[in-house]
Structure formats: C-alpha cells, structure tokens
PDB file with one MODEL, atoms N, CA, C and O in Angstrom:
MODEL        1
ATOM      1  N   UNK A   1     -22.398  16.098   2.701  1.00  0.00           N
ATOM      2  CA  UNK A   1     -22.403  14.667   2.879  1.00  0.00           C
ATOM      3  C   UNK A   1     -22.177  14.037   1.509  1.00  0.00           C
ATOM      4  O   UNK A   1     -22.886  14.388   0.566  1.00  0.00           O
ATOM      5  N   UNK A   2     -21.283  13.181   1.366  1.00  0.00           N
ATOM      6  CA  UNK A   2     -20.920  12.777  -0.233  1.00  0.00           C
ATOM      7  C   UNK A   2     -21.490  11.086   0.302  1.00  0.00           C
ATOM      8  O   UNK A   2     -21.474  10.838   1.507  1.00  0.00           O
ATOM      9  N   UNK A   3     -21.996   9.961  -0.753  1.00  0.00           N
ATOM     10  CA  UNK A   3     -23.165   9.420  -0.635  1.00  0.00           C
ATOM     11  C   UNK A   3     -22.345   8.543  -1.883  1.00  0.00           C
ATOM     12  O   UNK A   3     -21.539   9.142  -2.596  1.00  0.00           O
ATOM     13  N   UNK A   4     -22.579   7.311  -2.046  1.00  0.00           N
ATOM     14  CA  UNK A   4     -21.959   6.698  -3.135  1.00  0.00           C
ATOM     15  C   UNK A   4     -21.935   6.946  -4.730  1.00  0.00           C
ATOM     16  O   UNK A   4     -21.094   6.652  -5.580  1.00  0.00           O
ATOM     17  N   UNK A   5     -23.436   7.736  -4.823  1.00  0.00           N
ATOM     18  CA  UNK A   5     -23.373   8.523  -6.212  1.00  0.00           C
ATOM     19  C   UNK A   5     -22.429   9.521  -6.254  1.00  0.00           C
ATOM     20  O   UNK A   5     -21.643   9.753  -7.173  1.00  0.00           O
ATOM     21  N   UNK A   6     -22.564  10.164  -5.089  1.00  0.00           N
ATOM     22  CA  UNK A   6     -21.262  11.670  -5.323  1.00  0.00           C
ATOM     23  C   UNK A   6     -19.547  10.774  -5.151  1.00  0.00           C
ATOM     24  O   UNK A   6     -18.534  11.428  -5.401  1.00  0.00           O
ATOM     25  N   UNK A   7     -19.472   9.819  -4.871  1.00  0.00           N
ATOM     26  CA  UNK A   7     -18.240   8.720  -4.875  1.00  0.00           C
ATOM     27  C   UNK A   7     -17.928   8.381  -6.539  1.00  0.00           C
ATOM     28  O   UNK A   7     -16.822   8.553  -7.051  1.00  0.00           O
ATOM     29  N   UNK A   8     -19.235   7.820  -7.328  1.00  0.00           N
ATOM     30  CA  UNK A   8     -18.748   7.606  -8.195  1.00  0.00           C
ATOM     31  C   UNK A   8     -18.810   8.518  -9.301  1.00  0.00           C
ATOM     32  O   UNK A   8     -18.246   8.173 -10.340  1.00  0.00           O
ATOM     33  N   UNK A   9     -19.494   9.801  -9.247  1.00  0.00           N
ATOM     34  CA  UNK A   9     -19.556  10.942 -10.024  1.00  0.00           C
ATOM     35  C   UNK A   9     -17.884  11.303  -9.873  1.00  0.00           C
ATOM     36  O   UNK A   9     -17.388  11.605 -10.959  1.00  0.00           O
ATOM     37  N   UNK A  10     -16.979  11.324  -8.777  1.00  0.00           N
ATOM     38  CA  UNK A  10     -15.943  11.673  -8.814  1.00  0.00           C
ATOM     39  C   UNK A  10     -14.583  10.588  -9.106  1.00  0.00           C
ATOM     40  O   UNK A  10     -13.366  10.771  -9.078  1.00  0.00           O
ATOM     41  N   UNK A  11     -15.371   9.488  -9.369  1.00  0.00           N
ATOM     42  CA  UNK A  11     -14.385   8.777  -9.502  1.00  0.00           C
ATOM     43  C   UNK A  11     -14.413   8.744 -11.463  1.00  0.00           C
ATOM     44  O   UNK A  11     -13.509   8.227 -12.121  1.00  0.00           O
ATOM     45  N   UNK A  12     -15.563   9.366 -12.032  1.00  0.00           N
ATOM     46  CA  UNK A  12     -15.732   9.418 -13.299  1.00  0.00           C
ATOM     47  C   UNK A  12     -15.707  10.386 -13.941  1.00  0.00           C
ATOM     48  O   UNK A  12     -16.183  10.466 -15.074  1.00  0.00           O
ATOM     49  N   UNK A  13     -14.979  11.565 -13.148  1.00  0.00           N
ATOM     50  CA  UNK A  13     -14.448  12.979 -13.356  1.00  0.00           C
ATOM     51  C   UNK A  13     -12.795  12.776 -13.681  1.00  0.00           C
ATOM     52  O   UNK A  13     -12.085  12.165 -12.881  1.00  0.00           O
ATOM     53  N   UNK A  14     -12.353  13.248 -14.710  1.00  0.00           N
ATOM     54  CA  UNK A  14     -11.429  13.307 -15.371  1.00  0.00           C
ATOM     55  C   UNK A  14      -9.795  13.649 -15.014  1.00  0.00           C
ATOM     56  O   UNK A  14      -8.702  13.112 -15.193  1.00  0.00           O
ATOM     57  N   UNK A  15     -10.352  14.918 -14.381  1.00  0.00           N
ATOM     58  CA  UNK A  15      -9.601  15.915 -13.393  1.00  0.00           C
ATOM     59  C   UNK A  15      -9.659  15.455 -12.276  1.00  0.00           C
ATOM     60  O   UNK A  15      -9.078  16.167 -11.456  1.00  0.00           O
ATOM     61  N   UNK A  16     -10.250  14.287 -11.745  1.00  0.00           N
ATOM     62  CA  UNK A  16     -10.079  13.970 -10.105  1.00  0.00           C
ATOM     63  C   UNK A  16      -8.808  13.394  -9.772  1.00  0.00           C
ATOM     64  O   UNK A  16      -8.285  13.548  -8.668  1.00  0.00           O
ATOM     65  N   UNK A  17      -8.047  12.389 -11.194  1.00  0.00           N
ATOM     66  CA  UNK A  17      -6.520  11.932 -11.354  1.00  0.00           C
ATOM     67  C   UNK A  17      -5.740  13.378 -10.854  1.00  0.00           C
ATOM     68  O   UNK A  17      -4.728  13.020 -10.252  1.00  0.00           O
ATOM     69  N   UNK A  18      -5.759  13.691 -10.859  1.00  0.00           N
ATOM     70  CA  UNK A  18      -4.908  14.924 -10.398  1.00  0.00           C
ATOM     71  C   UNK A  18      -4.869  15.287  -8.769  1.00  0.00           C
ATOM     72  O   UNK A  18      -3.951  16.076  -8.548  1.00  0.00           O
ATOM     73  N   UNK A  19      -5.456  15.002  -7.824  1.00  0.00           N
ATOM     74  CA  UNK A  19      -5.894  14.603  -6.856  1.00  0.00           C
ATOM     75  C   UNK A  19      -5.209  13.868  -5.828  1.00  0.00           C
ATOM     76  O   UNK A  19      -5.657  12.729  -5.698  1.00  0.00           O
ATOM     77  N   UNK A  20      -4.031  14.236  -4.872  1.00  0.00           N
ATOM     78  CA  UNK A  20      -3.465  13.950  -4.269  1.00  0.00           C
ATOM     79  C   UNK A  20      -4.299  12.544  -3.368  1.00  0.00           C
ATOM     80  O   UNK A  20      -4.295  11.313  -3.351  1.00  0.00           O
ATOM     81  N   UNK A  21      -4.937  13.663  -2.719  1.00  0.00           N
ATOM     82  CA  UNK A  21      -5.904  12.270  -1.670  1.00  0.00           C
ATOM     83  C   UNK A  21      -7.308  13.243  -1.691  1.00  0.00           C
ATOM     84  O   UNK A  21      -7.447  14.441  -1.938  1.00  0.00           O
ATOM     85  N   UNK A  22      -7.939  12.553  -1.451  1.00  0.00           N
ATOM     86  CA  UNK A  22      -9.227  12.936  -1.430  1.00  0.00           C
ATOM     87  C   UNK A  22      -9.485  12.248   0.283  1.00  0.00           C
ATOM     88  O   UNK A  22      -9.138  11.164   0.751  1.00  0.00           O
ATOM     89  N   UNK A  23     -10.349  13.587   1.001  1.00  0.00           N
ATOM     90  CA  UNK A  23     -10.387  12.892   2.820  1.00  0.00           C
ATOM     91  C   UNK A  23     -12.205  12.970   2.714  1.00  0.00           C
ATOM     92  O   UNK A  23     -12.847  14.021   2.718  1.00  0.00           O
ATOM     93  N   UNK A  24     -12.818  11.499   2.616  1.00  0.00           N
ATOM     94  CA  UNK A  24     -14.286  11.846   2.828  1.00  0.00           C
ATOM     95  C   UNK A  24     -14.714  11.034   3.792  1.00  0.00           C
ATOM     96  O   UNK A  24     -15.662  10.256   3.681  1.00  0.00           O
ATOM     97  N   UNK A  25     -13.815  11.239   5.061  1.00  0.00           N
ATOM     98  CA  UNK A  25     -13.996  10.603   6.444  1.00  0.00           C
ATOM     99  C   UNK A  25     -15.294  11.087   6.729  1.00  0.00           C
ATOM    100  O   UNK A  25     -15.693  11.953   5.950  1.00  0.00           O
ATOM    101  N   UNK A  26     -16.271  10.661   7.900  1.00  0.00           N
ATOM    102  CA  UNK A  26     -17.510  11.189   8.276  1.00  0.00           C
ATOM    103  C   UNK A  26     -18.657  11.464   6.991  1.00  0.00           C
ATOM    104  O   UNK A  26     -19.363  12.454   6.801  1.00  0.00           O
ATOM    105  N   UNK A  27     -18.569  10.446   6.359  1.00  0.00           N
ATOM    106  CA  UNK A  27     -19.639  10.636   5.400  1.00  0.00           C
ATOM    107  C   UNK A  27     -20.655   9.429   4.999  1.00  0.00           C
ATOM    108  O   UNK A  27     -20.889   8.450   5.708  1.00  0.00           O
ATOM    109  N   UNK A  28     -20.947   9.570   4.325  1.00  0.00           N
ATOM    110  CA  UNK A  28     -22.133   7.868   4.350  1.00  0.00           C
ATOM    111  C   UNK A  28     -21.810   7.004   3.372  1.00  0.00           C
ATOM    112  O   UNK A  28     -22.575   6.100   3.037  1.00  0.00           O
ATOM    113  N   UNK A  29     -20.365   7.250   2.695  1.00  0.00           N
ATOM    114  CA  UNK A  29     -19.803   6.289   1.781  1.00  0.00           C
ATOM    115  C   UNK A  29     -20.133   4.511   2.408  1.00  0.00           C
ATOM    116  O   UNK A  29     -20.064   4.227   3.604  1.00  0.00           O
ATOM    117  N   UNK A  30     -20.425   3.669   1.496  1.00  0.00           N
ATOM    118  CA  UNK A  30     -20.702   1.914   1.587  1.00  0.00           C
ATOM    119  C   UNK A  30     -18.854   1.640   1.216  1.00  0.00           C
ATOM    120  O   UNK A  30     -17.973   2.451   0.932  1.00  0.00           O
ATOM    121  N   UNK A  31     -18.834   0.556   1.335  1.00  0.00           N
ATOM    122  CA  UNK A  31     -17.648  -0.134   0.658  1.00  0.00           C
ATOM    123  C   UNK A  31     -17.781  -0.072  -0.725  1.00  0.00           C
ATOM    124  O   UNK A  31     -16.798   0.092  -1.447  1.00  0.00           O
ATOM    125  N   UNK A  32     -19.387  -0.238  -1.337  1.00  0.00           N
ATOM    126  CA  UNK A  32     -18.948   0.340  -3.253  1.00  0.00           C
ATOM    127  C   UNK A  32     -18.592   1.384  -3.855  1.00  0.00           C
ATOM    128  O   UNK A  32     -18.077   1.506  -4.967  1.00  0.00           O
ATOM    129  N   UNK A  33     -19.104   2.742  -2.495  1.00  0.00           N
ATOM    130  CA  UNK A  33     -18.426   4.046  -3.105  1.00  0.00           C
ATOM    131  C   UNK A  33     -16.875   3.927  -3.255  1.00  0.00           C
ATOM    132  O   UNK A  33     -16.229   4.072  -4.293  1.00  0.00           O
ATOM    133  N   UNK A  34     -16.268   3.541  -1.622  1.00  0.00           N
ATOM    134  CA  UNK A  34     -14.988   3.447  -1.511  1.00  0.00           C
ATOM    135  C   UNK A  34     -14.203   2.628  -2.821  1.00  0.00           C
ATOM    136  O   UNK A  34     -13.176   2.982  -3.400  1.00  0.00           O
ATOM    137  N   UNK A  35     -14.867   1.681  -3.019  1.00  0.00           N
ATOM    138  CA  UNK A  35     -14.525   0.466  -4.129  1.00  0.00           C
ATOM    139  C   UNK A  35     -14.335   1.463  -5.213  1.00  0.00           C
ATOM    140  O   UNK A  35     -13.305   1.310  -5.870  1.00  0.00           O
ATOM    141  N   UNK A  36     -15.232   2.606  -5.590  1.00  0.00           N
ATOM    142  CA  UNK A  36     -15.293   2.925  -6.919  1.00  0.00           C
ATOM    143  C   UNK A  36     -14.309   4.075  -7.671  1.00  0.00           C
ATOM    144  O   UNK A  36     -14.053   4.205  -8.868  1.00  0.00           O
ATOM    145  N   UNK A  37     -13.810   4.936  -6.389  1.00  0.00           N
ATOM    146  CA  UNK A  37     -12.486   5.556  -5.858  1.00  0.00           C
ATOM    147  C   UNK A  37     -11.342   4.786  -6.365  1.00  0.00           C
ATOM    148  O   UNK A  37     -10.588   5.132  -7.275  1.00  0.00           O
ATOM    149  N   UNK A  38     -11.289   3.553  -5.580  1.00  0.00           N
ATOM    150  CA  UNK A  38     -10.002   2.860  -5.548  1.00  0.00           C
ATOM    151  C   UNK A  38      -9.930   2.064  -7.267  1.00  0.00           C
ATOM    152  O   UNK A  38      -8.903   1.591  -7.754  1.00  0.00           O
ATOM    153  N   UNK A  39     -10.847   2.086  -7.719  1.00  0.00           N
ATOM    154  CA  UNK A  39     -10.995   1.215  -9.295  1.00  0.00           C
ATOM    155  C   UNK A  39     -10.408   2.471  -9.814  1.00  0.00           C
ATOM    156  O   UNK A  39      -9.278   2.303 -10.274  1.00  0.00           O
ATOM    157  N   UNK A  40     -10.910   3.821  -9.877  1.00  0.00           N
ATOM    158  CA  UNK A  40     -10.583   4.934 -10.545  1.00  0.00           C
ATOM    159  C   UNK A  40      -9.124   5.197 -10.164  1.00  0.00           C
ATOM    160  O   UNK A  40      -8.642   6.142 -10.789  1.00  0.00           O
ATOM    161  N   UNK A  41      -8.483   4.734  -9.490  1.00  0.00           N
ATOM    162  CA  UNK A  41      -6.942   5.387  -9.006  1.00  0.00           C
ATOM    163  C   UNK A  41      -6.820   6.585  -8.083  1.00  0.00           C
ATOM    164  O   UNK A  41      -5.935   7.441  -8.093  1.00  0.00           O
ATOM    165  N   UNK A  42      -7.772   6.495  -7.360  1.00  0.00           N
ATOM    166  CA  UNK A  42      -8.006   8.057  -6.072  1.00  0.00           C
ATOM    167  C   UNK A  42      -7.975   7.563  -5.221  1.00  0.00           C
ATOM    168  O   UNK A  42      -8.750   6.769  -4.688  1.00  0.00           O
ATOM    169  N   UNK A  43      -6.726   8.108  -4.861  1.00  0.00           N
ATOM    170  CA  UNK A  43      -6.776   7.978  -3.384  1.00  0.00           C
ATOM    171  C   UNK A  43      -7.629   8.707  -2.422  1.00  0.00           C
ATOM    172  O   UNK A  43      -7.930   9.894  -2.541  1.00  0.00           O
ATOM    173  N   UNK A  44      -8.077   7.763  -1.263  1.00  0.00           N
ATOM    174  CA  UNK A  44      -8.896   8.375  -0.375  1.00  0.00           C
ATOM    175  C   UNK A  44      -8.787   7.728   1.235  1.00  0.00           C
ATOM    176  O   UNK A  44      -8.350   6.647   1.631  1.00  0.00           O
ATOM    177  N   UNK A  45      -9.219   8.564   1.756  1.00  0.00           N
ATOM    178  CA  UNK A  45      -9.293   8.388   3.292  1.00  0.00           C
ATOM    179  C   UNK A  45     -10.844   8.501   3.642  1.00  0.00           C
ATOM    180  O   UNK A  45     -11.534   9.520   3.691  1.00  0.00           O
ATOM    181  N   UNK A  46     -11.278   6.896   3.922  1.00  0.00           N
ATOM    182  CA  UNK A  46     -13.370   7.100   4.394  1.00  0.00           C
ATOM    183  C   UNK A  46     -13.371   6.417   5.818  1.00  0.00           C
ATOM    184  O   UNK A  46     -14.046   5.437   6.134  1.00  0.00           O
ATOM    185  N   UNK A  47     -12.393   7.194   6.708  1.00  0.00           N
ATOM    186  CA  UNK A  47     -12.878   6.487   7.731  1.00  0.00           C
ATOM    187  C   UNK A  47     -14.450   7.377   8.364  1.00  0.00           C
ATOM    188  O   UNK A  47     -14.974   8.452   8.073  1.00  0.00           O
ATOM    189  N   UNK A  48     -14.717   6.492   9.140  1.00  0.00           N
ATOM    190  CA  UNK A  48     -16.003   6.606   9.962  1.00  0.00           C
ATOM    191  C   UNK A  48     -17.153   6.911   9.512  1.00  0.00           C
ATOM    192  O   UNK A  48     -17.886   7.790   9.963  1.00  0.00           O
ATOM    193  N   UNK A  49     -17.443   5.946   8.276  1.00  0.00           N
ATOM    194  CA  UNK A  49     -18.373   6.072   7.296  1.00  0.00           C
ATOM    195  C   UNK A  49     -19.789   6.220   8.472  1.00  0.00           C
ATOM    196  O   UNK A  49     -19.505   5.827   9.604  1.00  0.00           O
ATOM    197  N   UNK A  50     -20.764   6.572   8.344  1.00  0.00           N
ATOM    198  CA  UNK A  50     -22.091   6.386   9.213  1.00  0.00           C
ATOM    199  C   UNK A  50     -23.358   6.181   7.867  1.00  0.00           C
ATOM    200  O   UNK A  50     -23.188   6.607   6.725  1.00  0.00           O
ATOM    201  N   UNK A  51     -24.978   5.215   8.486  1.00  0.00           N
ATOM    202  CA  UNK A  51     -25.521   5.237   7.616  1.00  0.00           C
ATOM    203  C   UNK A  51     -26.744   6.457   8.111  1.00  0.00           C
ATOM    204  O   UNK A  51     -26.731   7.038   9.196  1.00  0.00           O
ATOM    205  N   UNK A  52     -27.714   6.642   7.069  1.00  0.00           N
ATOM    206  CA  UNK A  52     -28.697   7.282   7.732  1.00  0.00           C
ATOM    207  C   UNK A  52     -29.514   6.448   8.686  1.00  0.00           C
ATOM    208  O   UNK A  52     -29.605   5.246   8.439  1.00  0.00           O
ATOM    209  N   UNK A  53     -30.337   7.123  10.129  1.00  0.00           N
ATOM    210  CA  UNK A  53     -31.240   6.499  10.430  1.00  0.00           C
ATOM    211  C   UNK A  53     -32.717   6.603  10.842  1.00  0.00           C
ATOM    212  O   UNK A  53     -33.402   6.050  11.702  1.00  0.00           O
ATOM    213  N   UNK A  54     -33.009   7.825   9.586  1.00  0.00           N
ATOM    214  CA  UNK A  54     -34.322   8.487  10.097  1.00  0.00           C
ATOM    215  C   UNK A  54     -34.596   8.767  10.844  1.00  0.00           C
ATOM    216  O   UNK A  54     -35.818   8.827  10.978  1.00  0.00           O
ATOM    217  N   UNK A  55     -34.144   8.986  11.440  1.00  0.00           N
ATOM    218  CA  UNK A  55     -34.311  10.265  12.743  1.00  0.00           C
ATOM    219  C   UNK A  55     -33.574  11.323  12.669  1.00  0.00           C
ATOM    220  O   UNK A  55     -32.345  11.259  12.625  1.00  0.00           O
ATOM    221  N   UNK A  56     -34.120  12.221  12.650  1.00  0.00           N
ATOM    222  CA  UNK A  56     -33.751  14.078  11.864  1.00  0.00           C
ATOM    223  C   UNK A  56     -32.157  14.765  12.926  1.00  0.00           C
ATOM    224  O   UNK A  56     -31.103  15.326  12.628  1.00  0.00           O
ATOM    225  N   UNK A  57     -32.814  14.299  14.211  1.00  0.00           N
ATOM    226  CA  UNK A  57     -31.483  14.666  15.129  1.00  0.00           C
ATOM    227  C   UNK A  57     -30.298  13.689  15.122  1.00  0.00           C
ATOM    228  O   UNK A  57     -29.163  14.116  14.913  1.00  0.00           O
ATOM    229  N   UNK A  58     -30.463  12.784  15.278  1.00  0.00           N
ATOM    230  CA  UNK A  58     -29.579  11.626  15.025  1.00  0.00           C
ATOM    231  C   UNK A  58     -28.707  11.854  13.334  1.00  0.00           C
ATOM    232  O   UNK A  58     -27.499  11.846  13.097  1.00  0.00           O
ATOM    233  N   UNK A  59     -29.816  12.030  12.442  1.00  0.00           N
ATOM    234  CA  UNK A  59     -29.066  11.699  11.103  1.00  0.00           C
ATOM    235  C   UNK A  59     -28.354  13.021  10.603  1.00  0.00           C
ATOM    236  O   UNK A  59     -27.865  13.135   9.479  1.00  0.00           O
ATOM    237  N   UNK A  60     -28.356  14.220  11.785  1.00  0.00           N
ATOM    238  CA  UNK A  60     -27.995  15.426  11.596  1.00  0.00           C
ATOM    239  C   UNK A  60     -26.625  15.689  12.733  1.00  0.00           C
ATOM    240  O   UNK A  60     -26.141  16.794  12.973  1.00  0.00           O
ATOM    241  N   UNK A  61     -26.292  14.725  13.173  1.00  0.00           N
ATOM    242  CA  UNK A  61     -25.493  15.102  14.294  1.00  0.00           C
ATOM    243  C   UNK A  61     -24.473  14.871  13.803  1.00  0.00           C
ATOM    244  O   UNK A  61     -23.634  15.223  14.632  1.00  0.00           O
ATOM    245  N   UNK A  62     -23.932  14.444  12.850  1.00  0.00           N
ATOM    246  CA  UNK A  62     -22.498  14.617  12.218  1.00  0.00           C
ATOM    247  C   UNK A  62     -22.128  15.435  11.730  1.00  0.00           C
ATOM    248  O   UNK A  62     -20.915  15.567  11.571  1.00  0.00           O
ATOM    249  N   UNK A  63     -23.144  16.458  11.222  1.00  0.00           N
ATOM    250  CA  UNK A  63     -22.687  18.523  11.261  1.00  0.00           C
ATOM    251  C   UNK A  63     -22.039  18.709  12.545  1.00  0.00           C
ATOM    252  O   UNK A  63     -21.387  19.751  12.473  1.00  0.00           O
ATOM    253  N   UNK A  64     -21.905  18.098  13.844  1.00  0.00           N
ATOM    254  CA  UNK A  64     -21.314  19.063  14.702  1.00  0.00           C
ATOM    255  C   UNK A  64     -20.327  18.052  15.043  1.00  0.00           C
ATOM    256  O   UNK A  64     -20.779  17.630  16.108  1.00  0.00           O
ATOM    257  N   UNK A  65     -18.990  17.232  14.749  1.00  0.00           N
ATOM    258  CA  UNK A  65     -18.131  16.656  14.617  1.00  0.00           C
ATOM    259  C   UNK A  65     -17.302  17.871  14.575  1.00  0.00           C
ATOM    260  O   UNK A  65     -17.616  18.980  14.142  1.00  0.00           O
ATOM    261  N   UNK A  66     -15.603  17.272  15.372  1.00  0.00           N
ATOM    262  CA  UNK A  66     -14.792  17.963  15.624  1.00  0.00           C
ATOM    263  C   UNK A  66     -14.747  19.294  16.653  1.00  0.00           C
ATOM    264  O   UNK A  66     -15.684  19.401  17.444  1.00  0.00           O
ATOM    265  N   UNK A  67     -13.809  20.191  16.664  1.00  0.00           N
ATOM    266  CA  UNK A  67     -13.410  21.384  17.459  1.00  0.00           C
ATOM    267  C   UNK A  67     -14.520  22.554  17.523  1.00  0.00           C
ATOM    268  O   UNK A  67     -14.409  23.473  16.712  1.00  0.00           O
ATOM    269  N   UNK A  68     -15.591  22.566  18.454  1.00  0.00           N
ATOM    270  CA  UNK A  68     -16.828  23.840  17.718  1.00  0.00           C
ATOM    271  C   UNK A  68     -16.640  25.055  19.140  1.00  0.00           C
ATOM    272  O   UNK A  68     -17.627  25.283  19.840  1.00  0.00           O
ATOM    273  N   UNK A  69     -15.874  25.451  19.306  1.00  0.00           N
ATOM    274  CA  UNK A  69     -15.389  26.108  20.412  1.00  0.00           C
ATOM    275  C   UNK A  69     -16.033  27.546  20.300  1.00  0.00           C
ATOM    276  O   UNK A  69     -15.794  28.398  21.156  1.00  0.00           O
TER     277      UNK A  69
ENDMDL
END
C-alpha cells in the first residue's frame, strides 16, 4: 500500500525521473500524494485511490482486487 509519504519519498528519489509511468492505482494516495508526483515530473496512474476505515476486514479487502482464480 503506498500512502502519501511513500508518494513523496518517490517523488524525492532521484532515479524515479527515469520512470516511464509509475501505476499506484488501488492505493490510499490523497490528491497531495498525487500532487507531489506530478510537481516532481512522474508520471502516474492513481486511479481508485481508497481511504482507511478501521475496520481490519474492510481496510484489508483491497489485497484481494483483480483475477484470484
């Protein structure tokens, strides 16, 4: 789960310019993580940001997103 600190730790990584797109769809990015990406020149894809909501099953159910066949 990348979180607006792990947004702007990578937007203040050096080597992240190198970085085609970065995809951190399904994660708990705000609009300031996203913001802090787009100030740095990284491209990214954050759709379907979610927040936490204290509840352990609920705030855990985005581990099972996508194809689990």
């Amino acid at each position: 789960m990348v979180t607006d600190e792990g947004a702007e730790r990578l937007a203040n990584c050096p080597e992240a310019g190198n970085l085609e797109l970065v995809d951190l769809s399904y994660n708990t990015l705000t609009t300031n993580g996203v913001a802090a990406l787009k100030w740095a020149g990284i491209k990214c894809a954050a759709a379907e940001q979610w927040a936490p909501r204290g509840d352990e099953y609920e705030d855990n159910h985005y581990l099972y997103a996508g194809d689990y066949e």
